[in-house]
C-alpha positions as CSV (number, residue, x, y, z in Angstrom):
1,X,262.2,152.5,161.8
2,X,260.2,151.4,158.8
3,X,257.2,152.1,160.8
4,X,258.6,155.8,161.6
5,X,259.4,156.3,158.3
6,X,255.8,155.4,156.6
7,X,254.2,157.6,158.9
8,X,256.3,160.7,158.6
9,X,255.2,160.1,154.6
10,X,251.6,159.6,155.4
11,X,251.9,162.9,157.4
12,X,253.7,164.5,154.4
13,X,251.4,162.9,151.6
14,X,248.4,164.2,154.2
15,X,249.8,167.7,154.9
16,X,250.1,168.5,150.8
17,X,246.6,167.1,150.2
18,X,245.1,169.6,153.0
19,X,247.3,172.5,151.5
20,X,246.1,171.9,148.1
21,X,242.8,171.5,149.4
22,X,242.1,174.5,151.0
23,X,244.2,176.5,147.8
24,X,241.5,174.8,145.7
25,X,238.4,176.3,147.9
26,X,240.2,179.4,148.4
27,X,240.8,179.6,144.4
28,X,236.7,178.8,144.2
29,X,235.4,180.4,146.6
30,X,237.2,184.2,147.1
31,X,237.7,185.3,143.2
32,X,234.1,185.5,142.4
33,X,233.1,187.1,146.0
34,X,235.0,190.0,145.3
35,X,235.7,190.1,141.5
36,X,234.1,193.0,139.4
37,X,231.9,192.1,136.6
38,X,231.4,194.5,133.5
39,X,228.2,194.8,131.7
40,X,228.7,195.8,127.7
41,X,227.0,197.9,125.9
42,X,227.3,196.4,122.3
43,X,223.9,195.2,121.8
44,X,222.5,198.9,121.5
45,X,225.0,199.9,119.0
46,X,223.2,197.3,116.8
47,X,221.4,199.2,114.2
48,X,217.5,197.9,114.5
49,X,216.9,199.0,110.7
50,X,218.0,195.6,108.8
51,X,217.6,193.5,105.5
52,X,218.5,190.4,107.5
53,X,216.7,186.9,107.2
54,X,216.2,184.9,109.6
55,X,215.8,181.1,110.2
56,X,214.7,179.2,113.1
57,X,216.5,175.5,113.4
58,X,214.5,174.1,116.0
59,X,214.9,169.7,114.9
60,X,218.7,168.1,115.8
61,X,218.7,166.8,112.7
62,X,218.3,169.9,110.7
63,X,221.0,171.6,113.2
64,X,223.3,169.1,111.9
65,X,222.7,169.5,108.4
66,X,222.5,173.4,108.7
67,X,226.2,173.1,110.1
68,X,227.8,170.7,107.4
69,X,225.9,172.8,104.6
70,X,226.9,176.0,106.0
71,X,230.6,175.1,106.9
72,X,230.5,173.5,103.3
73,X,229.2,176.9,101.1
74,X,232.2,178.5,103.0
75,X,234.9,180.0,100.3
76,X,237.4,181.9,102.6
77,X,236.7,182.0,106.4
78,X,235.0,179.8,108.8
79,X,235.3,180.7,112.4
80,X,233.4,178.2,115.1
81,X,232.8,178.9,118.3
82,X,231.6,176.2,121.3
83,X,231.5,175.3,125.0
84,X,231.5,171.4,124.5
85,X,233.1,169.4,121.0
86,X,233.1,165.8,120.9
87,X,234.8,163.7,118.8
88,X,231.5,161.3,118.4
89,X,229.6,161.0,115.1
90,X,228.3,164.2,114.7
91,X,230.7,165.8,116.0
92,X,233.3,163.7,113.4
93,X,231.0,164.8,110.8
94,X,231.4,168.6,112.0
95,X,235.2,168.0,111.9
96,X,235.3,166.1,109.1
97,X,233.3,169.1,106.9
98,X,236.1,172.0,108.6
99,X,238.9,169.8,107.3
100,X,237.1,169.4,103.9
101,X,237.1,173.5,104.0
102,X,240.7,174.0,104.8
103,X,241.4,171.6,102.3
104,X,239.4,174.2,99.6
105,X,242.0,176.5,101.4
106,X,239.2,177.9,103.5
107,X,240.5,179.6,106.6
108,X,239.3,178.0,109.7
109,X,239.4,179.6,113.5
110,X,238.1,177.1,116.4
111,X,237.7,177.8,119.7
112,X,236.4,175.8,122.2
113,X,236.3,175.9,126.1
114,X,239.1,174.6,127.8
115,X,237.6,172.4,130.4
116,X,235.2,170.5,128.0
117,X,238.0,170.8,125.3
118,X,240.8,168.5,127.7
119,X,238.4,166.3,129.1
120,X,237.2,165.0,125.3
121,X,239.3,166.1,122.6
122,X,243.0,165.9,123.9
123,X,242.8,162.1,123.1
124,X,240.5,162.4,119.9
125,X,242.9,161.4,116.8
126,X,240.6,163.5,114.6
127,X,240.4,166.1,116.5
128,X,244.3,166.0,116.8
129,X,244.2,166.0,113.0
130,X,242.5,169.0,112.3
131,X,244.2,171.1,114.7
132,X,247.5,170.2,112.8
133,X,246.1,171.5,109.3
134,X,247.9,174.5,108.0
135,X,244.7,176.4,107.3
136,X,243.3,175.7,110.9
137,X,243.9,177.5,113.8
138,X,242.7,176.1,117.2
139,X,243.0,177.2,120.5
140,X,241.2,175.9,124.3
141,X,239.3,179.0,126.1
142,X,241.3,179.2,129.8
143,X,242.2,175.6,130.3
144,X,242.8,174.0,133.9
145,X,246.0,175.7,135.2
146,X,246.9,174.4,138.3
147,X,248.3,177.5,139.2
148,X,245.5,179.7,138.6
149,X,242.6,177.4,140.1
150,X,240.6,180.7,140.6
151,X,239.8,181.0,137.0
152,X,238.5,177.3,137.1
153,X,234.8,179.0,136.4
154,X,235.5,181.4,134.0
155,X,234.1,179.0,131.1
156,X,233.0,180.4,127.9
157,X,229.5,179.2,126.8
158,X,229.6,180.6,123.5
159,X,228.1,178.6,120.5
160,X,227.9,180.3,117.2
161,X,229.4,179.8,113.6
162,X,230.4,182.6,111.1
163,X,231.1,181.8,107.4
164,X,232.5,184.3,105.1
165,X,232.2,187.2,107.9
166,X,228.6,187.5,106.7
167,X,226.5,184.7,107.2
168,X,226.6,183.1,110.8
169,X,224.5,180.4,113.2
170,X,223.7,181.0,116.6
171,X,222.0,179.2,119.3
172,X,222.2,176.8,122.2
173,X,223.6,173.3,120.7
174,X,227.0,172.3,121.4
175,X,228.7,170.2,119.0
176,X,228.2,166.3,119.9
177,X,225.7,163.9,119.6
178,X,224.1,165.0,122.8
179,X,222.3,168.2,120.5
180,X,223.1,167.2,116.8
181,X,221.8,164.4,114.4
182,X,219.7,161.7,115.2
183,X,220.8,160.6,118.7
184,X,223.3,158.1,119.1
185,X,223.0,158.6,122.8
186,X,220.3,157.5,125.3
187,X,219.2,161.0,125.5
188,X,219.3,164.0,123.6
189,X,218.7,167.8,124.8
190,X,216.1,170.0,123.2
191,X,217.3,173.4,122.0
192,X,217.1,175.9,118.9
193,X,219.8,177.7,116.9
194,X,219.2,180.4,114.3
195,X,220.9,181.3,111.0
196,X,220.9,184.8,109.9
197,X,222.1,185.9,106.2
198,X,222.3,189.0,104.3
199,X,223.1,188.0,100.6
200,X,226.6,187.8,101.4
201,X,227.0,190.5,102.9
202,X,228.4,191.4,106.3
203,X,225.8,193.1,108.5
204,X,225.7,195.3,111.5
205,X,225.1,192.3,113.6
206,X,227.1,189.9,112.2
207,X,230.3,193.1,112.7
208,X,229.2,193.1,116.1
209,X,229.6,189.5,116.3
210,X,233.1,189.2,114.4
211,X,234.5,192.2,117.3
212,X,233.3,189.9,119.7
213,X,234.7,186.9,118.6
214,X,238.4,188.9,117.9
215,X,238.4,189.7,121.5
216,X,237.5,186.3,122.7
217,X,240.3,185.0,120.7
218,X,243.0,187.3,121.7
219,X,242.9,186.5,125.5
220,X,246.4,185.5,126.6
221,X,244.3,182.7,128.6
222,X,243.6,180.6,125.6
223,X,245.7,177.6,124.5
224,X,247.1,177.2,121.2
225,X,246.4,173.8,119.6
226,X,248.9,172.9,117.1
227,X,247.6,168.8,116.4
228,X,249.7,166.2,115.7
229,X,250.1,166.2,111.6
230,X,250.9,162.8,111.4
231,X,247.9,162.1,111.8
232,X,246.4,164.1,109.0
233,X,245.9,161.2,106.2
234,X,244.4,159.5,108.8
235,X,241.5,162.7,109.1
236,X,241.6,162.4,105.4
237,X,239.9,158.9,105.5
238,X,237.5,159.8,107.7
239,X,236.5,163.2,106.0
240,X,236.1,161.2,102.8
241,X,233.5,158.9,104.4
242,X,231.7,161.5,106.1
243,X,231.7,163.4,103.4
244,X,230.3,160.5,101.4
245,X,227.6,160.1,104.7
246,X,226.0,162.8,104.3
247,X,226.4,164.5,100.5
């Protein structure tokens, strides 16, 4: 009867695995086969004609340092923008500056993509931190859902940070050790960002950018972070040594 009884379950257990199985490939596969893709046509309403500067950040290090420096000059809005955030040291010092800013009573926006976002941040006390401030607003681009597997590659790559609606970094770094600072990892990729400022002043691209990043952040497919505040004197600590790091 036992013996009955464990097989009907291994049948059972074997039967839902094969189910969700084929749901998954069927969620991978179809969805893109027969999706529609639109192609926008904001990059020629971008007026050519511009007193823009521009500066090429092609060192890790200096990537770093443009970020903290940047993030730092801020005085009413930061909004950052990434596929991948780690809570390792760079990335602690990146998080570390944002709370500094909300603590100025800076307005910070953060979004990140969801898959990269739940596989190292859920856990990250820091991370949990900011996300509680009253001045920060965080939210995950389309996390996992298990029921809606067929969105499982609609990732968002983005990687860019605006300060002040005027001033803004762009590039190809995501936020970790892995493209920032001086290592801390066996490897480290090779990539370039760029920083582009007017004075102050908000530009036709930077616009451009800001409509961009509003509709990103409207999608009812994001998460809302709200952090755990408990946690916040905790984040103070370590924003206090970071910011004594690298002043």
């Amino acid at each position: 009867m036992k013996k009955t009884f464990r097989i009907k379950c291994f049948k059972l257990v074997l039967g839902v695995s094969l189910c969700f199985l084929i749901y998954l490939l069927v969620s991978l596969i179809i969805p893109p086969l027969i999706g529609t893709h639109e192609q926008s046509d904001t990059q020629a309403e971008v007026s050519i004609t511009t007193s823009e500067r521009v500066c090429l950040i092609d060192n890790n290090e200096d990537a770093l340092l443009w970020r903290l420096r940047l993030i730092r000059s801020a005085q009413e809005e930061i909004i950052l923008s990434t596929f991948d955030f780690r809570a390792d040291s760079s990335g602690t010092d990146v998080i570390a500056a944002l709370w500094g800013a909300a603590e100025r009573g800076v307005q910070v926006r953060l979004i990140i993509d969801g898959i990269n976002a739940q596989l190292h941040l859920s856990g990250s006390d820091v991370f949990q931190a900011l996300a509680a401030h009253d001045n920060v607003e965080v939210k995950f681009y389309n996390p996992i859902r298990l029921t809606q597997l067929w969105t499982v590659n609609y990732r968002c790559h983005d990687k860019y940070l605006i300060i002040d609606r005027s001033t803004y970094l762009m590039g190809g770094r995501n936020t970790s050790d892995l493209f920032l600072g001086s290592g801390g990892t066996s490897r480290q990729n090779i990539d370039r960002d760029i920083v582009v400022y007017n004075g102050g002043f908000t530009t036709a691209s930077a616009n451009t950018l800001l409509e961009y990043f509003d509709r990103i952040w409207l999608l009812d497919t994001n998460l809302r972070i709200t952090g755990l505040k408990k946690l916040l004197p905790f984040l103070q600590d370590v924003g206090l040594r970071s910011m004594t790091q690298n002043s």
